[in-house]
Every structure is written in C-alpha cells, then in structure tokens.
Biopython code that builds the backbone (N, CA, C, O; Angstrom):
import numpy as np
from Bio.PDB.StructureBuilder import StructureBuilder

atoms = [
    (1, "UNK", "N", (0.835, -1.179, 0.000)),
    (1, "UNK", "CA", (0.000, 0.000, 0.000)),
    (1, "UNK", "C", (0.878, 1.240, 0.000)),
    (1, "UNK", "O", (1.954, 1.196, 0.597)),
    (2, "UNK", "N", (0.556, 2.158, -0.525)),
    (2, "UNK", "CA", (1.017, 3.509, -0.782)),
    (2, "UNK", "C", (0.094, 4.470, -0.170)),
    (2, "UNK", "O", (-1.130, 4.407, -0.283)),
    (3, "UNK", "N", (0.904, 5.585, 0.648)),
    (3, "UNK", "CA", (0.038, 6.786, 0.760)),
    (3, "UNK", "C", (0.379, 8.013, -0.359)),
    (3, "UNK", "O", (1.555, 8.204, -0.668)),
    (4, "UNK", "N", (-0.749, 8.874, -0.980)),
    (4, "UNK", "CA", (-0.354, 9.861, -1.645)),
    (4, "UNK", "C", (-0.908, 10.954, -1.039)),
    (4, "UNK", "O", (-1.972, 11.132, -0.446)),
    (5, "UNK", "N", (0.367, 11.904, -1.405)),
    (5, "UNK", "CA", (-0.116, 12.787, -1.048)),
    (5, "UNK", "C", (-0.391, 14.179, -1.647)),
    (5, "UNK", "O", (0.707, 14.522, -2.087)),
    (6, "UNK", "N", (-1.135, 15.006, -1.858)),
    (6, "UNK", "CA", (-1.254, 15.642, -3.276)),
    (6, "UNK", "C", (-1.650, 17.128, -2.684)),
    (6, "UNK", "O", (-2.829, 17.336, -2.401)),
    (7, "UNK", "N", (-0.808, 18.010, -2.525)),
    (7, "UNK", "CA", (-0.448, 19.223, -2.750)),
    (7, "UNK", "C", (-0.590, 20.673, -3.621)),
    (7, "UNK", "O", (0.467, 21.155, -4.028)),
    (8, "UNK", "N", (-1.587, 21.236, -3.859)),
    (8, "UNK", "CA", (-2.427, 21.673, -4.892)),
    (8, "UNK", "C", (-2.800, 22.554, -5.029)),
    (8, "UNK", "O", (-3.125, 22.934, -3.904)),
    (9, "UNK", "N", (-3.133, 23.608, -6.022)),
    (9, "UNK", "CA", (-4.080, 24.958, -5.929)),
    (9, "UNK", "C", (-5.659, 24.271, -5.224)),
    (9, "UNK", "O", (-5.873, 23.064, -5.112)),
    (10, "UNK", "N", (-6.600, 25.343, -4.827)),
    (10, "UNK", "CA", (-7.563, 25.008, -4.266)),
    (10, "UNK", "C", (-8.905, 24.622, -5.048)),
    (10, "UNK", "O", (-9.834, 23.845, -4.827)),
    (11, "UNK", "N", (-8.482, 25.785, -6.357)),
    (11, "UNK", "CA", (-9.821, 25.320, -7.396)),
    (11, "UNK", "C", (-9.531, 24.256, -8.058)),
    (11, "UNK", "O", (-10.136, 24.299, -9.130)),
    (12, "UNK", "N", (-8.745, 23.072, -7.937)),
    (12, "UNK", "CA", (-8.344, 21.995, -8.656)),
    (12, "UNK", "C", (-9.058, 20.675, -8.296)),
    (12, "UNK", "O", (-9.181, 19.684, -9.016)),
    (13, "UNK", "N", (-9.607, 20.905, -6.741)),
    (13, "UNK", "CA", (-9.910, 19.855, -5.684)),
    (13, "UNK", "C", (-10.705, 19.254, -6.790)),
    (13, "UNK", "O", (-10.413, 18.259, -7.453)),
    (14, "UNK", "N", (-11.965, 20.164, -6.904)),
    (14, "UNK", "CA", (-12.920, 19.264, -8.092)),
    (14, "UNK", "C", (-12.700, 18.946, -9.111)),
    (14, "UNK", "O", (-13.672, 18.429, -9.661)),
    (15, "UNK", "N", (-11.513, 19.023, -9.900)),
    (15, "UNK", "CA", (-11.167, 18.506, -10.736)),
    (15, "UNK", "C", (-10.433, 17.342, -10.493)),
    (15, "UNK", "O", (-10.505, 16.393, -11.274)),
    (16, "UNK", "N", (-9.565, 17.308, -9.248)),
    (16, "UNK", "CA", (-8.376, 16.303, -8.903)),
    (16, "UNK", "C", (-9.753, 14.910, -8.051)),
    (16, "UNK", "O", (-9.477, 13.725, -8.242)),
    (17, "UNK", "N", (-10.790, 15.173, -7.390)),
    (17, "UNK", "CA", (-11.748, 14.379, -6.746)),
    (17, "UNK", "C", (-12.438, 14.093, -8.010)),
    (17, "UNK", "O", (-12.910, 12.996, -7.714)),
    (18, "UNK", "N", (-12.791, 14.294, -9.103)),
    (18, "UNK", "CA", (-13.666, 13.674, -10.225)),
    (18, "UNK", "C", (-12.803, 12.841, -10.608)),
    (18, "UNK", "O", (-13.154, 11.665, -10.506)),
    (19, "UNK", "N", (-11.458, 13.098, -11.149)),
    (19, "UNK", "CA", (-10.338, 12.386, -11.590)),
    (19, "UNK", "C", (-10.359, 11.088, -10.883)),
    (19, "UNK", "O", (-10.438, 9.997, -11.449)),
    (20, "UNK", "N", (-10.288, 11.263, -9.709)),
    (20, "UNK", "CA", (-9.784, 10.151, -8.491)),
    (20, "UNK", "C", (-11.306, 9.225, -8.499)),
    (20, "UNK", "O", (-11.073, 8.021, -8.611)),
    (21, "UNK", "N", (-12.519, 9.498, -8.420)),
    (21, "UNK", "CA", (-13.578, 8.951, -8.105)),
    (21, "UNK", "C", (-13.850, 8.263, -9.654)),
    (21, "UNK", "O", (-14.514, 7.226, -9.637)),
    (22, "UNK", "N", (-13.473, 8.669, -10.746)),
    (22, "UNK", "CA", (-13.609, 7.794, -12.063)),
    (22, "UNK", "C", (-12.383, 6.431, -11.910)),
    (22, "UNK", "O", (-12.688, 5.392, -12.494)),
    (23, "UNK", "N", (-11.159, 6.458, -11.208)),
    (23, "UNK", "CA", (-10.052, 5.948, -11.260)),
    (23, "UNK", "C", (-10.827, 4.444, -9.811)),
    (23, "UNK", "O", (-10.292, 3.415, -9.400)),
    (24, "UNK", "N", (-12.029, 4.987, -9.527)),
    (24, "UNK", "CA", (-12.788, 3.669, -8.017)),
    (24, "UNK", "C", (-11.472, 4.343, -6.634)),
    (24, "UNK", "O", (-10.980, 3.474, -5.915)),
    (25, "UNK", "N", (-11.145, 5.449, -6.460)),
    (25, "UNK", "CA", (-10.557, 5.749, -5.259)),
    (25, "UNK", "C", (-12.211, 6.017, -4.663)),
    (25, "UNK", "O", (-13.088, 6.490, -5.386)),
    (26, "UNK", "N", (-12.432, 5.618, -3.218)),
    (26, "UNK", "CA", (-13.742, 5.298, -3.016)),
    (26, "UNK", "C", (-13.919, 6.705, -1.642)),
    (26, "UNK", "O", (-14.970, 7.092, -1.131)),
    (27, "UNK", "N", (-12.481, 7.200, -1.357)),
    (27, "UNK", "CA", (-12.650, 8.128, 0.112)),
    (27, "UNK", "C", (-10.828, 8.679, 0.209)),
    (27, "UNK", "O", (-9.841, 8.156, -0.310)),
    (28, "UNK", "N", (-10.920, 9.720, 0.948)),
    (28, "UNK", "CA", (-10.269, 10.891, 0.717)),
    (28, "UNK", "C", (-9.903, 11.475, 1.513)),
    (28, "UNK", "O", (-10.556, 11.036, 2.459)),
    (29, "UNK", "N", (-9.016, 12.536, 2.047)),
    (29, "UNK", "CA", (-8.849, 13.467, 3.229)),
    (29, "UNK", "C", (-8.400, 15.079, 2.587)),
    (29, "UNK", "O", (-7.473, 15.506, 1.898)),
    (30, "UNK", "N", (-9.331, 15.527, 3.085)),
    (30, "UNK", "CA", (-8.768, 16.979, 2.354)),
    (30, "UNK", "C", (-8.726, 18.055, 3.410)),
    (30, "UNK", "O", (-9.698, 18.286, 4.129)),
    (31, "UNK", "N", (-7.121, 18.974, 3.526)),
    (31, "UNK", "CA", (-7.108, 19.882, 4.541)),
    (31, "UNK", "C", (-6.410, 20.772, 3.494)),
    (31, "UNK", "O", (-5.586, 20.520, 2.615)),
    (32, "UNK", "N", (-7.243, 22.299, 4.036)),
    (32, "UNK", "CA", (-6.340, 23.419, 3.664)),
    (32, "UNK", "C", (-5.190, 23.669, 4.795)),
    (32, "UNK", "O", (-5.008, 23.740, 6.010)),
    (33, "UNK", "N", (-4.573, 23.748, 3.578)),
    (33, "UNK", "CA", (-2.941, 24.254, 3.904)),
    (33, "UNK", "C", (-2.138, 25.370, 3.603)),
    (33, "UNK", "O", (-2.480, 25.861, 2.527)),
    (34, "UNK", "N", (-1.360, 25.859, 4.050)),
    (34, "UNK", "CA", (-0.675, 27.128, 3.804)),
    (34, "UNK", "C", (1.276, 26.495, 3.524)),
    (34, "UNK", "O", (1.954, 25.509, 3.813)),
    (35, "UNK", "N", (1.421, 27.590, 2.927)),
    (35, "UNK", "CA", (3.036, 27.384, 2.281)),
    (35, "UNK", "C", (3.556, 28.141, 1.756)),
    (35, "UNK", "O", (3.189, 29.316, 1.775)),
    (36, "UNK", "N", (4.738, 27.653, 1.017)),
    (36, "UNK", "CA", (5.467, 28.428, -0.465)),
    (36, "UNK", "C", (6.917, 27.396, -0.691)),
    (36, "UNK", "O", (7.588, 26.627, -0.002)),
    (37, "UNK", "N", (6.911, 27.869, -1.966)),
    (37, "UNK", "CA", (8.271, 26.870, -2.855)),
    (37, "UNK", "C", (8.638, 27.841, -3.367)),
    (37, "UNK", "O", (8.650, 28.889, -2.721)),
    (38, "UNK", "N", (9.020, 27.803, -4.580)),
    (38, "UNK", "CA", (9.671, 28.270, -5.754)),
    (38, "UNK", "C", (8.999, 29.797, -5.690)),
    (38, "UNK", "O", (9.580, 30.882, -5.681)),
    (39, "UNK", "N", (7.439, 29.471, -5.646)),
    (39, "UNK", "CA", (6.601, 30.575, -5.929)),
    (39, "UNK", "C", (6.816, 32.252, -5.127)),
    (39, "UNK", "O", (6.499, 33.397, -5.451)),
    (40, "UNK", "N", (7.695, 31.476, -3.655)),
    (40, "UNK", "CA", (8.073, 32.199, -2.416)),
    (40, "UNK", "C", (6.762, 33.409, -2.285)),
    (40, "UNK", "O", (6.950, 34.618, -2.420)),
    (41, "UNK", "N", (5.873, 32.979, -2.090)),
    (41, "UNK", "CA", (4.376, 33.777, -1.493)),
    (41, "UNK", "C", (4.478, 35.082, -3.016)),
    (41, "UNK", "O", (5.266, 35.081, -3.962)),
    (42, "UNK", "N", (3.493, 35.923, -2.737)),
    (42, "UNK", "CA", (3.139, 36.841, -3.803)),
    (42, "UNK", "C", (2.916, 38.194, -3.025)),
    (42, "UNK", "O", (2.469, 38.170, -1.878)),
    (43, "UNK", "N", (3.242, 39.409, -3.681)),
    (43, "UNK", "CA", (2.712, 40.690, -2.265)),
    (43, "UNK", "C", (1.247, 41.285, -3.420)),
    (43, "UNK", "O", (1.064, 41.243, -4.637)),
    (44, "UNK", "N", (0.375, 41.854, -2.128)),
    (44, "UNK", "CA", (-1.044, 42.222, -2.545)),
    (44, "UNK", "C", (-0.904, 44.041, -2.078)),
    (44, "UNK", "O", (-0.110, 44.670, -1.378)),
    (45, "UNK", "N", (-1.892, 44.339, -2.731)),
    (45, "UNK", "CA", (-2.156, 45.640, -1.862)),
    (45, "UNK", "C", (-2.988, 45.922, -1.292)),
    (45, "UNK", "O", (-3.953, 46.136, -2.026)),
    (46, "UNK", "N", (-3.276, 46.120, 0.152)),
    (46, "UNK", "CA", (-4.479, 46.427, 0.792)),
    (46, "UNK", "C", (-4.431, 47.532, 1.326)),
    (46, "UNK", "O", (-3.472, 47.891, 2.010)),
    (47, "UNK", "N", (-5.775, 48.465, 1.026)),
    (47, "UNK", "CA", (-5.839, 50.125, 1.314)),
    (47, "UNK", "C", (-4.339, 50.518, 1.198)),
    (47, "UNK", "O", (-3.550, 50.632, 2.136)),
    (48, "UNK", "N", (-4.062, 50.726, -0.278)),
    (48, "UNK", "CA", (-3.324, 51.322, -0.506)),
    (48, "UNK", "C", (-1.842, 51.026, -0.241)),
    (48, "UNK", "O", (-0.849, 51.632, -0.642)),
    (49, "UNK", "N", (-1.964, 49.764, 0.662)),
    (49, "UNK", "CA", (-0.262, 49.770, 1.097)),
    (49, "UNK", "C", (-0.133, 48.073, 0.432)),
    (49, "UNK", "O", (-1.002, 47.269, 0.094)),
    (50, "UNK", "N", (1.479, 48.002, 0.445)),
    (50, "UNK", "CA", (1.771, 46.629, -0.617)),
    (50, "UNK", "C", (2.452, 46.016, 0.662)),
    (50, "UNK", "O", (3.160, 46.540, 1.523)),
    (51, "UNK", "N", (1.993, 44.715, 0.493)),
    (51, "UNK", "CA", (2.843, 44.075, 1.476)),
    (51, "UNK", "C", (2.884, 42.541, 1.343)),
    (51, "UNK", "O", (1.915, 41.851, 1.025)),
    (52, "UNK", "N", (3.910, 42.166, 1.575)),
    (52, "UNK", "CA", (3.776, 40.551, 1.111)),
    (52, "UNK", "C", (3.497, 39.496, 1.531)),
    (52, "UNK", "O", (3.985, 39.184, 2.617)),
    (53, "UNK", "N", (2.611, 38.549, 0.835)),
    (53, "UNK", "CA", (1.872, 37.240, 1.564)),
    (53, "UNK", "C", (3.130, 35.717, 1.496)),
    (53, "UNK", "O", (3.305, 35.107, 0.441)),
    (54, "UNK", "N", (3.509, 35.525, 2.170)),
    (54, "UNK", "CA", (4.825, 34.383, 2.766)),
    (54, "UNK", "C", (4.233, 33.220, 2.726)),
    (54, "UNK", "O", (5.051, 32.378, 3.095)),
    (55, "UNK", "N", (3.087, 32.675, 2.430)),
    (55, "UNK", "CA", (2.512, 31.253, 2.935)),
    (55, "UNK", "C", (1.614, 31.904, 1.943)),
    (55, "UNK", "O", (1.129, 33.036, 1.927)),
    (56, "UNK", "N", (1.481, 30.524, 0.809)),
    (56, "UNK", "CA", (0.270, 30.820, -0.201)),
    (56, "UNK", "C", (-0.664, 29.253, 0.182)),
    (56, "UNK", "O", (-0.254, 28.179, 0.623)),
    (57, "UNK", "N", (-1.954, 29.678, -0.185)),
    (57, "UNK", "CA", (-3.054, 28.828, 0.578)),
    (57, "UNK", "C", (-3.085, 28.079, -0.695)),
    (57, "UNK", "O", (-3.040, 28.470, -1.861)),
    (58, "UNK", "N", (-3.227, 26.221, 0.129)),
    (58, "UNK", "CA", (-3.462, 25.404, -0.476)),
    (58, "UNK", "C", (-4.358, 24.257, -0.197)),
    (58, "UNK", "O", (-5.223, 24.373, 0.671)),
    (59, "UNK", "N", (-4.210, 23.105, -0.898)),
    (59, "UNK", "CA", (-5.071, 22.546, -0.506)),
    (59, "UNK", "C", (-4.403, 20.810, -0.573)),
    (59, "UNK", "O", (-3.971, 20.233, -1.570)),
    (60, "UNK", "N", (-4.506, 20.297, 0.805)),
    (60, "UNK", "CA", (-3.325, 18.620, 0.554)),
    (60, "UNK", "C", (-4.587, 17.351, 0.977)),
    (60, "UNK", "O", (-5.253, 17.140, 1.990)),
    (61, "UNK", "N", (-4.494, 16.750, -0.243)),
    (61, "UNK", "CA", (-5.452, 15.361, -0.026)),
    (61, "UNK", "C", (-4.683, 14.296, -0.455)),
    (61, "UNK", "O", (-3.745, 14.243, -1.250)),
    (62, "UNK", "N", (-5.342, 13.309, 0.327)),
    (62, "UNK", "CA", (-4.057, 12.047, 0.992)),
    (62, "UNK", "C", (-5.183, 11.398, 0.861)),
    (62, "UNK", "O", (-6.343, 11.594, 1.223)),
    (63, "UNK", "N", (-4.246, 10.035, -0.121)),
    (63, "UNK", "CA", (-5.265, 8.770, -0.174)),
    (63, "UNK", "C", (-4.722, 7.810, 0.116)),
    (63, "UNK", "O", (-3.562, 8.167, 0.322)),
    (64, "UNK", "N", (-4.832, 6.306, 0.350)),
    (64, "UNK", "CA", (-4.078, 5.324, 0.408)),
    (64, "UNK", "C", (-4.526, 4.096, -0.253)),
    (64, "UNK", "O", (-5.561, 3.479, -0.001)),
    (65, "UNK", "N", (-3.612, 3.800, -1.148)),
    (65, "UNK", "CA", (-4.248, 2.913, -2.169)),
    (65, "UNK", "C", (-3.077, 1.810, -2.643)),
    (65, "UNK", "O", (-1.897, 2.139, -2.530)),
    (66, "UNK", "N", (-3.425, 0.524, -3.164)),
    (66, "UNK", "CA", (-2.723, -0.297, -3.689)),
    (66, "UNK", "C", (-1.399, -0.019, -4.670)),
    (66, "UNK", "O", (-1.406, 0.961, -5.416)),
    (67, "UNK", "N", (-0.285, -0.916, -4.629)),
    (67, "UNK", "CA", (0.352, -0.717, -5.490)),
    (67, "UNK", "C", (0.429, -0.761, -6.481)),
    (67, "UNK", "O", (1.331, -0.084, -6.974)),
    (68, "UNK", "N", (-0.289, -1.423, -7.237)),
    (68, "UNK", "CA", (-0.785, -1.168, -8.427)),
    (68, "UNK", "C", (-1.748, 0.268, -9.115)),
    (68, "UNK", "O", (-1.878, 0.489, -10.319)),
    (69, "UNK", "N", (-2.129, 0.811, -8.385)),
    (69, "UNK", "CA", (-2.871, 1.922, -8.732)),
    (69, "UNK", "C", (-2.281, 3.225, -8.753)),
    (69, "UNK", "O", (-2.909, 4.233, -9.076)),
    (70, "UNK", "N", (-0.827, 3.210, -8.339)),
    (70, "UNK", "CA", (-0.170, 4.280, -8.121)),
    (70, "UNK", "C", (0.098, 4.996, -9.179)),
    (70, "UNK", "O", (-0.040, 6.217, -9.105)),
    (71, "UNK", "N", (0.469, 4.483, -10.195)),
    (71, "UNK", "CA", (1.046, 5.186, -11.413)),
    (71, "UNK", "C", (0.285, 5.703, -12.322)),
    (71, "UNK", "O", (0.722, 6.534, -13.119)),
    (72, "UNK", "N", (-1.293, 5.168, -12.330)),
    (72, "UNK", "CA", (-2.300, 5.599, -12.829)),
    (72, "UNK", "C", (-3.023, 6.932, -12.338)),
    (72, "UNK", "O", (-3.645, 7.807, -12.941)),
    (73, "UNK", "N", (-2.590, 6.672, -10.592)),
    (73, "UNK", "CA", (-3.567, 7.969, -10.331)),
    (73, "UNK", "C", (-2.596, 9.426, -10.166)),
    (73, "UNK", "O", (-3.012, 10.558, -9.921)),
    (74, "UNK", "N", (-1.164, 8.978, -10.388)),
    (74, "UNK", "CA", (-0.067, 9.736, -10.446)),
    (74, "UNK", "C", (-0.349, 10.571, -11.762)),
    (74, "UNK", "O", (-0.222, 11.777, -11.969)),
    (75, "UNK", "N", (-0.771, 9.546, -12.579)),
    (75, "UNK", "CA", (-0.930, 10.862, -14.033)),
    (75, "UNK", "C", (-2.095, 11.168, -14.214)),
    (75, "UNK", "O", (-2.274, 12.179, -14.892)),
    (76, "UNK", "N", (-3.418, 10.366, -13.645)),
    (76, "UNK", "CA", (-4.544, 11.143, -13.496)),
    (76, "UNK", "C", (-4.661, 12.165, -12.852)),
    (76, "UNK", "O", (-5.613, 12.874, -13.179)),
    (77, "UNK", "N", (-3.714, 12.681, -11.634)),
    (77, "UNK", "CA", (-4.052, 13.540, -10.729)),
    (77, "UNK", "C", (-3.315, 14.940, -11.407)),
    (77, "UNK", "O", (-3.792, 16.059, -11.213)),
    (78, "UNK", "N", (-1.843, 14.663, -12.387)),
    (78, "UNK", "CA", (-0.899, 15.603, -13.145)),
    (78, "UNK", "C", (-2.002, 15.964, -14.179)),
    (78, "UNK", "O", (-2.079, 17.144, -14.521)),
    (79, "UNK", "N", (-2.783, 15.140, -14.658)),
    (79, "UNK", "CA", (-3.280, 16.104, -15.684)),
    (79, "UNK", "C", (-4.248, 16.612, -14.927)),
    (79, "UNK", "O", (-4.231, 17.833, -15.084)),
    (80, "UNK", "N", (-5.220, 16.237, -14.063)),
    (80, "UNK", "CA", (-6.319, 17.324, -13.186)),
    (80, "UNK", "C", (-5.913, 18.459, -12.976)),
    (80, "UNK", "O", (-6.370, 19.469, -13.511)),
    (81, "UNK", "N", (-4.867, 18.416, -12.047)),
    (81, "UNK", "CA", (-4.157, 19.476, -11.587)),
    (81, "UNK", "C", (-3.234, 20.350, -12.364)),
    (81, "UNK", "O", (-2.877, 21.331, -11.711)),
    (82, "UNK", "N", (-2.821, 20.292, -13.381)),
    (82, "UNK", "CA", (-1.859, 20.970, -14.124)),
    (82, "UNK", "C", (-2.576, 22.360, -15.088)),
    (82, "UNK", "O", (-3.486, 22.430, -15.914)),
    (83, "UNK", "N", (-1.494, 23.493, -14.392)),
    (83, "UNK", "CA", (-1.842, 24.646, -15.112)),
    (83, "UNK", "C", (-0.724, 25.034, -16.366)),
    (83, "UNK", "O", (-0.810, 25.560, -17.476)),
    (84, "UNK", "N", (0.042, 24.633, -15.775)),
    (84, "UNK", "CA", (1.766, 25.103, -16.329)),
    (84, "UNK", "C", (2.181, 26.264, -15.834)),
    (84, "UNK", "O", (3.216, 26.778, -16.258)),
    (85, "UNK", "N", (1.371, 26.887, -14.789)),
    (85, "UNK", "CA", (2.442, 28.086, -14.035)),
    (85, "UNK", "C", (2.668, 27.202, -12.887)),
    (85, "UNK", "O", (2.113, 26.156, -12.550)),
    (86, "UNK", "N", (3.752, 27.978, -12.302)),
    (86, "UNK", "CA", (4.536, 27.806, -11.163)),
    (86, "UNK", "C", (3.611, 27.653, -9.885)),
    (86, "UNK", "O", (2.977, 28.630, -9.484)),
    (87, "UNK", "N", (3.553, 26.736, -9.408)),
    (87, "UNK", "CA", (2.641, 26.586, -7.920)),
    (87, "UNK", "C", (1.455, 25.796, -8.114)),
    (87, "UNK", "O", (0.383, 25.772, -7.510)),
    (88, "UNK", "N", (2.012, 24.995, -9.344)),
    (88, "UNK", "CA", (0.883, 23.639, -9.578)),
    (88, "UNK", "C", (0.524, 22.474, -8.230)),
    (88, "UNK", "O", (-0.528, 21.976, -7.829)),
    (89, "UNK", "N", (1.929, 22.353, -7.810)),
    (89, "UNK", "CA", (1.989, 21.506, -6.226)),
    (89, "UNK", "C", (2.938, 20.786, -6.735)),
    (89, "UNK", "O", (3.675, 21.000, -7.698)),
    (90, "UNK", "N", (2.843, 19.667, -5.807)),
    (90, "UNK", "CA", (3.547, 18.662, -6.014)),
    (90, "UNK", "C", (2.519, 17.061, -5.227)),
    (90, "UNK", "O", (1.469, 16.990, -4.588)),
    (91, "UNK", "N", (3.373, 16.178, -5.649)),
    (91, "UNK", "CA", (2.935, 14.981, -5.130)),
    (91, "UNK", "C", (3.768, 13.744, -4.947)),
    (91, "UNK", "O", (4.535, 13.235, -5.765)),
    (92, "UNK", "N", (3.481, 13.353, -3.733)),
    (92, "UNK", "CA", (4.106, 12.966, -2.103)),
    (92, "UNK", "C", (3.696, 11.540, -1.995)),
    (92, "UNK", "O", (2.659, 11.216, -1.416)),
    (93, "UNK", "N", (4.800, 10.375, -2.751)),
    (93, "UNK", "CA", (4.691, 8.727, -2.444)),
    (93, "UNK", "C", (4.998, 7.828, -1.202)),
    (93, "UNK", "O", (5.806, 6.925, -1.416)),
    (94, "UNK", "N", (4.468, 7.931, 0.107)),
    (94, "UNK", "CA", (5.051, 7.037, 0.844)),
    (94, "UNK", "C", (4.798, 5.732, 1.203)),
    (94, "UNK", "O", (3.580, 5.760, 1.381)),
    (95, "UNK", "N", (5.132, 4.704, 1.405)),
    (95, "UNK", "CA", (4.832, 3.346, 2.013)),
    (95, "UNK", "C", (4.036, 3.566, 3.144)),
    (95, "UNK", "O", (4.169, 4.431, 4.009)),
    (96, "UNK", "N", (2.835, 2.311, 2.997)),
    (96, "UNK", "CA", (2.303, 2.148, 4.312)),
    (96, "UNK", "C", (2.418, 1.048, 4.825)),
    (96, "UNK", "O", (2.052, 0.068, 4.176)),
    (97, "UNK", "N", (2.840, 0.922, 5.853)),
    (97, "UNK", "CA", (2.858, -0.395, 6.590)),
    (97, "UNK", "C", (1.620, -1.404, 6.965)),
    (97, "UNK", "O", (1.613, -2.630, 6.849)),
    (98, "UNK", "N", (0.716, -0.666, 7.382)),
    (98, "UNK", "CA", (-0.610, -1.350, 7.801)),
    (98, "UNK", "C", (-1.851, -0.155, 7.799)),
    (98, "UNK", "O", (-1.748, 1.033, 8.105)),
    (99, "UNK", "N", (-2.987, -0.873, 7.365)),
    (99, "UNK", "CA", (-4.150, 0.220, 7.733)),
    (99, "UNK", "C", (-4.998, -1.101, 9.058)),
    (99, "UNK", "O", (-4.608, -2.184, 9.497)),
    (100, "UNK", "N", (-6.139, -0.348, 9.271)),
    (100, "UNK", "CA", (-7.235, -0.842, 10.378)),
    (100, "UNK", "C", (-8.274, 0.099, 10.216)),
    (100, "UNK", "O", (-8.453, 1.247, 10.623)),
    (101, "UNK", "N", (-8.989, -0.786, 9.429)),
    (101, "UNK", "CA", (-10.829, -0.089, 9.725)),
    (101, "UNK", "C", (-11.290, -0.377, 11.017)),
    (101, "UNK", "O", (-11.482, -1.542, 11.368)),
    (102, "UNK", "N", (-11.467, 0.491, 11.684)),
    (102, "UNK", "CA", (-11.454, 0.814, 13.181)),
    (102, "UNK", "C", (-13.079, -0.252, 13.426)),
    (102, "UNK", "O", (-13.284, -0.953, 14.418)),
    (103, "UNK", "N", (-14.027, -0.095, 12.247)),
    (103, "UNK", "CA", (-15.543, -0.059, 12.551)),
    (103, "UNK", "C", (-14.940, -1.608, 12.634)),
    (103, "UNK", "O", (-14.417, -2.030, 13.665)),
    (104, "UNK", "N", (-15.062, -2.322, 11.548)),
    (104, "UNK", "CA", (-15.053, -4.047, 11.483)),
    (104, "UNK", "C", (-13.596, -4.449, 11.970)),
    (104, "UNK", "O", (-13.668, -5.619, 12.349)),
    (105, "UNK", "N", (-12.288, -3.959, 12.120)),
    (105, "UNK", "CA", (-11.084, -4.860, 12.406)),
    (105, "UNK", "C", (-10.958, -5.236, 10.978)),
    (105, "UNK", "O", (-10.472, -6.362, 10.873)),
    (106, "UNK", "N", (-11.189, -4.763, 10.023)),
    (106, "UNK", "CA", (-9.815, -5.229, 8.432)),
    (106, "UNK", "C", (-8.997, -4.247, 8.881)),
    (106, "UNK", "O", (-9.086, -3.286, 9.645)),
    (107, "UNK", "N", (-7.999, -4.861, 8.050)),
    (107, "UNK", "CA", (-6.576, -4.951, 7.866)),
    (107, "UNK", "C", (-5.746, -4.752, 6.646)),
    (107, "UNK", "O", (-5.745, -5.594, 5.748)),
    (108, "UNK", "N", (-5.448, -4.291, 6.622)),
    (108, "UNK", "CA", (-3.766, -4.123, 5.044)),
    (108, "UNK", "C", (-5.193, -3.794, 4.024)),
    (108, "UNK", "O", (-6.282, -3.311, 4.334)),
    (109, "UNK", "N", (-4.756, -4.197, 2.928)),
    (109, "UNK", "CA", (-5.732, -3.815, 1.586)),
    (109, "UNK", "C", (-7.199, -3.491, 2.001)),
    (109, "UNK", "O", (-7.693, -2.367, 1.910)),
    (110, "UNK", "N", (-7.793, -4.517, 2.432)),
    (110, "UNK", "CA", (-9.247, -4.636, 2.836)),
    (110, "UNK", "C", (-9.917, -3.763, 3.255)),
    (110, "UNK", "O", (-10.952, -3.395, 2.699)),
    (111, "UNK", "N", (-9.334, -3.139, 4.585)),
    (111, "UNK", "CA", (-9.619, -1.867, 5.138)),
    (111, "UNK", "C", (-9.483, -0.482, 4.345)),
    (111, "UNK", "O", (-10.122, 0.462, 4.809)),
    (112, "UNK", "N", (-8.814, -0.296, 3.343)),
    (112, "UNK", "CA", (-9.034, 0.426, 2.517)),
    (112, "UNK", "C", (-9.904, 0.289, 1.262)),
    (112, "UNK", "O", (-10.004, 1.230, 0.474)),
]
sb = StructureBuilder()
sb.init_structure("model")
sb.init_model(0)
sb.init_chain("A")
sb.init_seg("    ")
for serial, (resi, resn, name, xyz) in enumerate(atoms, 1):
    if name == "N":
        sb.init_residue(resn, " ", resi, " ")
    sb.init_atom(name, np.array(xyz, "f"), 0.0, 1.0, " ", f" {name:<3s}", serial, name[0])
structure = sb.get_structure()
C-alpha cells in the first residue's frame, strides 16, 4: 500500500476528486494548507499599502491505495491538476505499513 499525497491549488480539488472517483478511489482526506516553494508567497495591496503574503493557501489530499494503482492515479491527478504556471503543487509517495478499519477490524488492503 502507498500513501499519496497531493499538494495543490484550491480550485483543482474538483477537478483532482472527479479524476480520483472515475479511477474507483472510493474516500479521501482533504485539509487546507498554507506554504510556499519556488513561488516564495506573492505581495497584494491592501488600502493602498503593498505588502507581502509568505505562505500561499493550499489545498493537501491524501489517499491510500494499492500498489498497483499508483502510477495511474499519479498521471490522473498531473493532468487534473496541471496549469503550467509555477505553484501547480507537487505529489508525495510514501509506504504504508498497515491500515485498520477501526468499525469491522480489516486490515492491510481490505480496510481500505
């Protein structure tokens, strides 16, 4: 099992969750998040004065899914998400050791 983790502009969610729900990903976790990379935040002007925003708002949803499904939802999720400017996100492969559906007691695959 793999966790992903997917790192993102915010108006993408519905594009990156249609993507994922055609691909049978069946459930999801989605938290806004704040940051910066490359993009290093953007400055705005409010009443008149300019000042700069350090942490640009995002949005990170984490799924956990078979190994086999990884590479599929890796380029389903690049083309959802892809603008071609700078601050598209990124996306985050780690191993999982074990899951537990808390309700019934499955285990490894099942429980997911």
């Amino acid at each position: 099992m793999k966790k992903i983790e997917i790192i993102t502009r915010p108006f993408k969610v519905d594009d990156i969750k249609d993507s994922l729900t055609g691909l049978g990903i069946r459930g999801m976790t989605v938290t806004e998040v704040s940051g910066f990379g490359r993009q290093r935040g953007h400055k705005e002007v409010y009443r008149g004065a300019e000042y700069q925003v350090d942490f640009v708002s995002k949005i990170k949803i984490e799924i956990v899914v078979d190994d086999e499904q990884v590479e599929e939802i890796l380029s389903a999720v690049q083309d959802a998400a892809r603008t071609g400017k700078v601050g598209d996100g990124k996306i985050f492969v780690s191993p999982v050791e074990n899951a537990v559906r808390i309700r019934t007691g499955e285990r490894g695959p099942e429980a997911i």
